[in-house]
C-alpha positions as CSV (number, residue, x, y, z in Angstrom):
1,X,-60.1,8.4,91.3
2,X,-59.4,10.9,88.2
3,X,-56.5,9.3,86.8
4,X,-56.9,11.6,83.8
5,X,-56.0,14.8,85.7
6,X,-53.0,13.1,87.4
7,X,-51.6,13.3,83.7
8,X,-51.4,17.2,83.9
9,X,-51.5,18.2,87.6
10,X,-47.9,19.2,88.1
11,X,-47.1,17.0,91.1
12,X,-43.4,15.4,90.7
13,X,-43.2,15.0,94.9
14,X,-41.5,12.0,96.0
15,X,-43.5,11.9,98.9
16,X,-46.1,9.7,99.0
17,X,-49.9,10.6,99.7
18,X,-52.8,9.1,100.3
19,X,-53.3,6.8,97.7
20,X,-49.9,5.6,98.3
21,X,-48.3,6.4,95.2
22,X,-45.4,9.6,94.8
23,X,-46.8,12.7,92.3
24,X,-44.0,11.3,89.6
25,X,-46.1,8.0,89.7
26,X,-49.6,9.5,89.5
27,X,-48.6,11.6,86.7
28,X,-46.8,8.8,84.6
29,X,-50.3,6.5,84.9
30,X,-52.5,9.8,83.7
31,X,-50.2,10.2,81.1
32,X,-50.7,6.7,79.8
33,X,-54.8,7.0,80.7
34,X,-54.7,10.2,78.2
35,X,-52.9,8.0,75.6
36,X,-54.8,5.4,75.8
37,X,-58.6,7.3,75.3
38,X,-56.6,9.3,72.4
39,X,-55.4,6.0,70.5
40,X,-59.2,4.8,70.8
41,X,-60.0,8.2,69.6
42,X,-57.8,7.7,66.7
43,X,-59.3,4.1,65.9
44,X,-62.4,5.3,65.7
45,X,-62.3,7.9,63.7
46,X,-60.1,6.1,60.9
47,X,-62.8,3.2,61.2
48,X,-65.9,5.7,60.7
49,X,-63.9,7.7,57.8
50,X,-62.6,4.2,56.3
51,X,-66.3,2.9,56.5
52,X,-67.6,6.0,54.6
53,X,-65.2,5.9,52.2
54,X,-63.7,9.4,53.2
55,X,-60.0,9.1,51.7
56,X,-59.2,10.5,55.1
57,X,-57.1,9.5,58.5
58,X,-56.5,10.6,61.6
59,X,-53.5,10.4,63.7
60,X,-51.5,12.1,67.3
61,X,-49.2,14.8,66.8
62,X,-47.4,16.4,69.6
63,X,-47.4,20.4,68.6
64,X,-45.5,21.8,71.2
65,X,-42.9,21.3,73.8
66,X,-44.5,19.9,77.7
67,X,-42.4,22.4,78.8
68,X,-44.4,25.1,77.5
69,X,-47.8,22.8,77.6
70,X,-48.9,19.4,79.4
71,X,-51.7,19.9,76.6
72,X,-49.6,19.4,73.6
73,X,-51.1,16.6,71.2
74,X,-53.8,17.0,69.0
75,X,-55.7,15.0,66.5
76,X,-54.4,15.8,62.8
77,X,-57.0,14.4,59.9
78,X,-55.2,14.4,56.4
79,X,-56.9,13.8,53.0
80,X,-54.7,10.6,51.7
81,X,-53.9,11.1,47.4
C-alpha cells in the first residue's frame, strides 16, 4: 500500500473500501507517514550540519493554509548567531 499518497488524495468518504478503512482514516495515517519521514528528515540534517560544524539547523514550517495546499510544509535551514 502507498500510505504516503493517502496523506494528500482528497478522499474524506465515510464509506468504507477495500482495505477496510473510510477515506477520513486513510488520509489521517498518510498524514502521520508524511510527518514521520519529515521529522527523520529534519534529524538528519541537524545531525550532518551539527557533525560539520555548520552553525546551521533545520526545522518544519507550514507555509500555507491545506485549504489552499495539502503540500504546505517545507524544510527551513537558519544560520544560528
Amino acid at each position: 500500500m502507498f500510505l504516503l499518497s493517502w496523506a494528500n488524495c482528497g478522499s474524506t468518504s465515510d464509506e468504507k473500501d477495500y482495505t477496510g478503512m473510510t477515506g477520513s482514516e486513510k488520509q489521517e495515517i498518510g498524514w502521520k507517514c508524511k510527518r514521520m519521514l519529515d521529522i527523520g528528515r529534519v534529524i538528519h540534517i541537524n545531525k550532518k550540519l551539527q557533525e560539520s560544524n555548520m552553525n546551521m539547523k533545520v526545522s518544519l514550517v507550514k507555509y500555507i493554509d491545506s485549504s489552499i495546499s495539502l503540500e504546505n510544509v517545507m524544510l527551513r535551514v537558519e544560520k544560528l548567531l
